[in-house]
C-alpha angles and dihedrals in degrees: 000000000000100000132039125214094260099043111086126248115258118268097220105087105205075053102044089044085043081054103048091052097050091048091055096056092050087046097058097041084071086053118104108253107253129163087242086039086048099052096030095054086051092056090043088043097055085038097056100046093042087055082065088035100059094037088063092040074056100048084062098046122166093218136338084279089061087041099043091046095052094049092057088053095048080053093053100052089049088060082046093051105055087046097063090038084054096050096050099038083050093048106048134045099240120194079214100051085141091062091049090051093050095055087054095059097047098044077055093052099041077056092056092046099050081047098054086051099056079048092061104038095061 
């Protein structure tokens, strides 16, 4: 996977959102294949990269409504996101139960930060 759990996430957001999707999808290709696996790794894998999506969708806004609306959104997938992560890594015994834990908590943190920008831009 492209962090470890002592090296800190990028600072960069489209990056660090780029990174958490790809992450994910390497993630779920180690999982059994399951139909719930199956089906659950499909709903984490359009979460995760809609959470980058919508940022940069963001990042172009029209006006501070459309920005405002996308980063909600962002918000959103990230919440998603750590619900689906939740579900699988609860439901399946993963040699790589760390990694699903650390997805977990950055699909949290990426969460509090959209938060903290819709905060901030009202």
């Amino acid at each position: 996977m492209t962090n470890n759990q002592n090296s800190k996430p990028p600072y960069d957001l489209e990056e660090r959102t780029f990174l958490f999707a790809k992450d994910v999808r390497l993630f779920v290709k180690t999982l059994p294949k399951t139909i719930a696996n199956i089906e659950d790794s499909k709903q984490v894998v359009r979460a995760s990269g809609s959470v980058g999506a919508n940022y940069r969708e963001a990042n172009e806004a029209l006006g501070k409504k459309d920005f405002l609306m996308r980063i909600k959104i962002s918000r959103k997938e990230s919440k998603e996101s750590a619900c689906w992560l939740r579900l699988i890594n609860e439901t399946n015994i993963p040699d790589n139960h760390n990694e699903a834990e650390r997805l977990i908590k950055e699909a949290t943190e990426l969460k509090k930060i959209f938060s903290s920008i819709v905060v901030k831009s009202k």
